[in-house]
Every structure is written in structure tokens, then in C-alpha cells.
N, C-alpha and C positions, 0 to 999 in steps of 0.2 A: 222286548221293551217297546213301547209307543210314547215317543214323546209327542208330545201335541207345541204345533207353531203358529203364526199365523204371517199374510203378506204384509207389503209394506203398504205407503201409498196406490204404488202405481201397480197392479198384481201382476201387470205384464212382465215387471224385473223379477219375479220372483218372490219366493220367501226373505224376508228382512234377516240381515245379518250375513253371518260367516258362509259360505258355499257348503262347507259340511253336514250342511243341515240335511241336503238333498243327497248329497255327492255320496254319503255313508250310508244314504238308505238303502233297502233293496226294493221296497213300496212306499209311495208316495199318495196318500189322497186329498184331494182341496175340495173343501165343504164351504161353496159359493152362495151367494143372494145378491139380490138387489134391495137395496137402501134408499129412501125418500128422504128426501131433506126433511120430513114431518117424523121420521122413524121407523114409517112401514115397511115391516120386510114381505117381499114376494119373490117369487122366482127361487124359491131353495133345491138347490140341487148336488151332487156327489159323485166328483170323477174320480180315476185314475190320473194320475201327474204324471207315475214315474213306475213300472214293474217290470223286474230285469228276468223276467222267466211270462210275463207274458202281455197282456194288451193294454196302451193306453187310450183314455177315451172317458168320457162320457157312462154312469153308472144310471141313475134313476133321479129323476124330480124328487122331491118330497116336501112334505108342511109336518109341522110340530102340533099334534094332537094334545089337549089335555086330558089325562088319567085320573081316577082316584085309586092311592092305593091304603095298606093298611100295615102298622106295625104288627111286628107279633104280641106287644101290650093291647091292639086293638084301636091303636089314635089313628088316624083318618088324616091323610095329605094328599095333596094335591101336586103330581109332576109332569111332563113334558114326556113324550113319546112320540121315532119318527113311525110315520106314515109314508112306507113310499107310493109314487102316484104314477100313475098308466097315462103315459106322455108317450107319443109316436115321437123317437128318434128323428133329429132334425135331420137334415139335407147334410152332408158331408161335404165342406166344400174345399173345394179344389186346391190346392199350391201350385198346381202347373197353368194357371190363366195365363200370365205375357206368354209373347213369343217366344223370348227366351229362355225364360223355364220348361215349355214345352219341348222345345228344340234342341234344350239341354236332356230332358229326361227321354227323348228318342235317341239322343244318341249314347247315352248309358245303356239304355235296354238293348239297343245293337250291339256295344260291343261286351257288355255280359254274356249274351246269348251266343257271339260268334265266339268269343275268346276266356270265357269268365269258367272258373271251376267253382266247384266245391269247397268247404273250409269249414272245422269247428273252432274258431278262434279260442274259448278257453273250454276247459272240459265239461262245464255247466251250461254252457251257450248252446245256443240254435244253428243249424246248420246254413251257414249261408253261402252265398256266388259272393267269388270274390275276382278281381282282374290286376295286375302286375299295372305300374303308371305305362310303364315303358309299353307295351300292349296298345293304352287307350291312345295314344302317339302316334301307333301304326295305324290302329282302325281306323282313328279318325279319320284316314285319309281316302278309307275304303267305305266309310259310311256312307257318302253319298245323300242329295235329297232325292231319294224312287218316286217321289209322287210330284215330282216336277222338273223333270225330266231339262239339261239348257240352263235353269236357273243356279246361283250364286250357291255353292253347295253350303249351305247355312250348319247343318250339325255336323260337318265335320268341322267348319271355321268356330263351334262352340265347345268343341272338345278340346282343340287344341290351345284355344284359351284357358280354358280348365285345366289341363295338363301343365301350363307357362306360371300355376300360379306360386 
């Protein structure tokens, strides 16, 4: 089944309406443009939202070609056909810019790597590192800043914020 939705206002909240919409899918895709207050549309493109077996992101640009096709009576119509378009994938940008974030995500990666196993959480999932709370509590304390050596040990004082929460 495809049901077809669309956002609301503000696209950043989401698809308009019930959570269900997203939450029962197993693929999700959002067919984007940009709109001119005159009606022009440019900028059409086709990502991934949401796919629980494999990548979100960003699929291919595309513009709406027109076609002529033909009935099997032989009448002659006219429809719409996408075109996808050879766009160099843009820059991937970051989540880890503040300090914080970064200093958070260094010290997840340390205590994954010191203390973190293995796990298939359901039987159709991907295998991922997983770590116990109680763990990132300890590490934190052994994580340390190594690249500055005297100063304020900053990711273990962010874990252990993260852990309090």
C-alpha cells in the first residue's frame, strides 16, 4: 500500500496530522520544491524521510518533462514525466559544530569503543554497539581530554551530564 500525504505549514514539524502516518511506515519519501510567490516551481527534488532496513538522505534533483502519449483508440495527450537530473550531492553538513556537540560525540565514541558490545536489537535490525548507562557513568570519568593535557576534563563533565539526564 502507498498512501500518499503531504506537510503541513512548516515542513520542519513534519507530515500534518496523526504521528501514524510516519510512525507505521517502514519507507518514507518527501517530494520537495521551492515555490515563488509568482507559482514558480524550481528546485524539485526526492529524498528518503524514513527507511528502517536502510539510508536516509537525499535521492536525486529532478524537473517535470512534458510527454506526448497515445491511447490504444489512437487520441493523442499530453502528460508530465519525471526527469531525474545529475546534481553533485551537496556538502553534508555537520551536527557536531558547537562545542558541545562535539565533546559530546567524543565521548560516546570513547566509551563505545572502550566499553560498548555488539547487539541485534530486533531480529530484522542492523547490528549495532550498544553500552549499559551504568558504564558511560564510569567512563566518563576515565575519558579524559588527551589532547589537552591540565585542562578542565570537558567530556567526561558532558557525559556525565548526559547520563544525570
Amino acid at each position: 500500500m502507498v498512501p500518499i500525504h503531504h506537510y503541513g505549514k512548516d515542513p520542519a514539524r513534519g507530515l500534518r496530522g496523526a504521528s501514524a502516518w510516519s510512525f507505521n511506515a517502514d519507507m518514507t519519501f518527501a517530494v520537495n520544491a521551492e515555490i515563488a510567490p509568482d507559482g514558480a516551481v524550481s528546485g524539485r527534488s526526492l529524498a528518503v524521510t524514513k527507511d528502517r532496513d536502510g539510508v536516509q538522505g537525499p535521492v536525486s534533483a529532478f524537473e517535470l518533462v512534458s510527454v506526448q502519449l497515445t491511447t490504444e483508440d489512437g487520441v493523442a495527450f499530453t502528460n508530465l514525466a519525471v526527469q531525474p537530473l545529475e546534481v553533485p550531492p551537496a556538502a553534508a553538513v555537520s551536527k557536531w559544530t558547537s562545542n558541545a556537540m562535539r565533546n559530546l560525540k567524543r565521548a560516546i565514541e570513547h566509551v563505545l569503543i572502550t566499553s560498548g558490545r555488539e547487539e541485534q536489537p530486533y531480529s530484522d535490525s542492523p547490528i549495532v554497539r550498544v553500552v549499559d548507562s551504568e558504564i558511560v557513568e564510569v567512563g566518563a570519568e576515565d575519558a579524559g581530554d588527551r589532547e589537552a593535557p591540565g585542562k578542565p576534563d570537558v567530556t567526561s563533565h558532558v557525559l556525565l551530564r548526559c547520563c544525570s539526564w
